[in-house]
N, C-alpha and C positions, 0 to 999 in steps of 0.2 A: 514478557510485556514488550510489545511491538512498541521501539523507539525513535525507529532509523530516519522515519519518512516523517517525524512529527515533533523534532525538535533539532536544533543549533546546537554545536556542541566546539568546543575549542580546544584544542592540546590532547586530545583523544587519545586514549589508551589505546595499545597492538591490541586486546581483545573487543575492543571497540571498534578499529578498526578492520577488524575483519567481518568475510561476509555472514549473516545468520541464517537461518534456513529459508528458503524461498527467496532469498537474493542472488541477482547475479549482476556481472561485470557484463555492462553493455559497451564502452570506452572507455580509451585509458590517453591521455594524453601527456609527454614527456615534460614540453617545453612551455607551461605554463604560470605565471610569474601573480600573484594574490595582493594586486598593485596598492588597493586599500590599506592592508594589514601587515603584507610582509613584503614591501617595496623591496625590487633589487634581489630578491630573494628566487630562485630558479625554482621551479616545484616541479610537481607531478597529480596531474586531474584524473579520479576515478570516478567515471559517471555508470552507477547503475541501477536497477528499476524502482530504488526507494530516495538515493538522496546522492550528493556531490560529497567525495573526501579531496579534499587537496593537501599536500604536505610538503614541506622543505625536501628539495633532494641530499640537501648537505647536513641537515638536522631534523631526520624524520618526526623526531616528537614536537615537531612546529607543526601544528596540520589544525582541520578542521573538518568538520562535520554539519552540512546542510540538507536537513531533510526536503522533499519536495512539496509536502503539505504546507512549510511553514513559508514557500515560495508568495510573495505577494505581484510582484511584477519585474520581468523580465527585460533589459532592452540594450541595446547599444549606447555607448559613450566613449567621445572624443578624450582621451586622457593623457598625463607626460608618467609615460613608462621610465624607470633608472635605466633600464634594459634596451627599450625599445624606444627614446623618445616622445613624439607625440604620432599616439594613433589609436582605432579604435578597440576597445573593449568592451568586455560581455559584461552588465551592471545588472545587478541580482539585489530585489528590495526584499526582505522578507521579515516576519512577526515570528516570536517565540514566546511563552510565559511574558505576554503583556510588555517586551520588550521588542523595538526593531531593531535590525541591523542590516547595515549594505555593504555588496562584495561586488570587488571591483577583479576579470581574470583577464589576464593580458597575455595573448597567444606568443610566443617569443619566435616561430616559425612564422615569418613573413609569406601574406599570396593565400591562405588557406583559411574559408571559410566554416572549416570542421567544426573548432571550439562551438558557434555558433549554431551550426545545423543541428550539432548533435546534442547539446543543453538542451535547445530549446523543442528537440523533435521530442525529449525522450519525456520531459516535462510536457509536451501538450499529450502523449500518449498516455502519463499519467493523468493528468485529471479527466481524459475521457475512460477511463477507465475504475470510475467509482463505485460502480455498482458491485465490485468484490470486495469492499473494503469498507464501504459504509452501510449503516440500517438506512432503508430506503422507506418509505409512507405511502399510501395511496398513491405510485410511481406506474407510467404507460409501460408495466412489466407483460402483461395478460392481454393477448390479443385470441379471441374467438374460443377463448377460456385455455388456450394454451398458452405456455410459459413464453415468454421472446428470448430464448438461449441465447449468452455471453459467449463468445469466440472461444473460450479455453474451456467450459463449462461442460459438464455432461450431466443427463439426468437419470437421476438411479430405481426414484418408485415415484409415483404418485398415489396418495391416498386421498377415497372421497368420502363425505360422510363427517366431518370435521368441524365440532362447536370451537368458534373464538370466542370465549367466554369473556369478553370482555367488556359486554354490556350486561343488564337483569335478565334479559333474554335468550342472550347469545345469538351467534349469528352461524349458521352454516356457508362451509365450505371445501376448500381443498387441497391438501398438504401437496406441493411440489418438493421433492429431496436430491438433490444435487450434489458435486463435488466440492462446491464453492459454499453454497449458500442453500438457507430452511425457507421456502416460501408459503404462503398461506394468500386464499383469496376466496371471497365471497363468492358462491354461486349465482347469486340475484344481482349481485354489483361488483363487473370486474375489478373498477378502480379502488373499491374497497380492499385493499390486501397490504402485504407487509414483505419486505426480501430482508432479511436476516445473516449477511457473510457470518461463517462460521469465526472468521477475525475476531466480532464485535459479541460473539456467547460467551455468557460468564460462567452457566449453568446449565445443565439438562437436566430434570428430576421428573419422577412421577411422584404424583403426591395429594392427600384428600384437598376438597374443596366444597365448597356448598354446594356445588353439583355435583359431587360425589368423587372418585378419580379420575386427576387431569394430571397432563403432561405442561410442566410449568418450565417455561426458558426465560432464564432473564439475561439480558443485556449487561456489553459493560458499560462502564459509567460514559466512557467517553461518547458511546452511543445515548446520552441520555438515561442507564438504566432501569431499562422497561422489564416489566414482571408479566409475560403474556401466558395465559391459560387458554389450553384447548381440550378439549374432551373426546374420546374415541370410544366408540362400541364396536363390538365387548369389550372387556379389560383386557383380553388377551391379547386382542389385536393394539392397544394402546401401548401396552411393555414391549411389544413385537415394533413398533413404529418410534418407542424410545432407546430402545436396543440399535435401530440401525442409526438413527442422529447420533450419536453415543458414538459411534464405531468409527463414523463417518468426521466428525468432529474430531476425534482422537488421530486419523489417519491426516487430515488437514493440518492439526499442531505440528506433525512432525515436519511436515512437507508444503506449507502454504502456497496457495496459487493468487498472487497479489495482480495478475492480469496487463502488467505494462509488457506490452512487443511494441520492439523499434528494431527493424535492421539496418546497419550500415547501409551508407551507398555502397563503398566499396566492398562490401560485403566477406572484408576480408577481416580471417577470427584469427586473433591474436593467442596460442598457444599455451602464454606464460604469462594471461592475467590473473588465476586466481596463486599459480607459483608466486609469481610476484610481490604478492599481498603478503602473502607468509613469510617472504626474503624480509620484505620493512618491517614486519612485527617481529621477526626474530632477532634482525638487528637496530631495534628501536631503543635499544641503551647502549 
């Protein structure tokens, strides 16, 4: 269960804090101070394409966990650092489980607008990049009845011929199947369709229905939990087009493509970020 990017989290466990599949260390910053929380306290800022960890450098199991979904608004503030006086820091408002909280991160390296650039490049890179990670509706996906490909995206089959059984009628149309994501769309009405990240599949099943066998996906909850039926002729070709979402969904879980790119300016890669992480968790007692 994807948590990284969708909740707050304090005193975070070494397995907690380490990365899960499909995460990576975008920066790392040394001399950052969590003026809010842990005034006077020297940290260490791990920003990567799900959420912010910062930790005590002298008591790593001081730390925190800020996913970016639960980001409300981003900005600058005048503050009195233990460390640094009075100057500016990076002020982070954000909602979790019906609770806010604000984080205050005080760059302790004077003249460097990094903290800065690089929070808030990798968070606006996130939210431009939701379409791998949320169910999308009637979305400008389908242009001239072909798909609008995602930057990281590839597409694997298209199948035509496809009942979304989702009214008395049903509607025809056209399964697009990707690395990322299951699409479907009206042949009569582009904007009629549906993007489905394989993130948000609870389920793949084939399975009878009053229109006889259909291939039923349902959604997770946090999508809403939608139950969507489609129909394939013949059957054969319907377990042949449930066999690749199957396969394709299985190869996803292991390896997620959550779609955030942000490269440094300085473009320079740091060797010993993800070493690192495993140095604090191993000595996090």
């Amino acid at each position: 269960m994807l948590w990284e990017d969708r909740d707050v989290r304090f005193d975070i466990t070494p397995q907690q804090m380490k990365m899960r599949s499909g995460e990576n260390v975008i920066d790392k910053l040394d001399a950052i101070e969590d003026t809010k929380g842990n005034s006077g306290d020297r940290g260490r800022l791990i920003i990567t394409n799900l959420r912010l960890i910062w930790h005590s450098q002298s008591m790593p199991r001081v730390s925190l966990s800020v996913g970016f979904n639960c980001i409300i608004n981003i900005t600058t503030k005048t503050v009195n650092s233990k460390l640094r006086g009075l100057t500016e820091a990076l002020y982070i408002l954000t909602k979790a489980n019906n609770t806010r909280f604000e984080f205050i991160f005080t760059n302790l390296v004077p003249g460097t607008p990094r903290l800065f650039t690089s929070v808030m490049g990798v968070y606006k890179a996130y939210n431009s990049s939701k379409m791998y990670r949320e169910l999308k509706l009637r979305g400008a996906i389908i242009q001239s009845k072909q798909l609008r490909i995602l930057p990281q995206e590839q597409i694997f089959s298209r199948v035509n011929g496809v009942w979304n059984l989702s009214s008395d009628q049903g509607n025809l149309g056209t399964f697009v199947i990707t690395n990322v994501r299951l699409v479907w769309f009206a042949n009569m009405n582009e904007l009629f369709n549906i993007s489905l990240p394989y993130l948000q599949i609870a389920s793949v099943k084939v399975r009878e229905s009053k229109f006889g066998m259909a291939l039923v996906v349902e959604s997770s909850e946090a999508s809403g939990g939608y139950v969507l039926g489609f129909r394939i002729d013949p059957v054969e070709k319907l377990h042949e087009v449930h066999k690749e979402i199957s396969a394709l969904y299985t190869v996803y879980s292991q390896c997620p493509v959550f779609g955030v790119e942000f490269i440094l300016q300085d473009k320079v890669q740091n060797y010993f970020l993800h070493s690192d992480l495993d140095f604090i968790a191993s000595n996090w007692l």
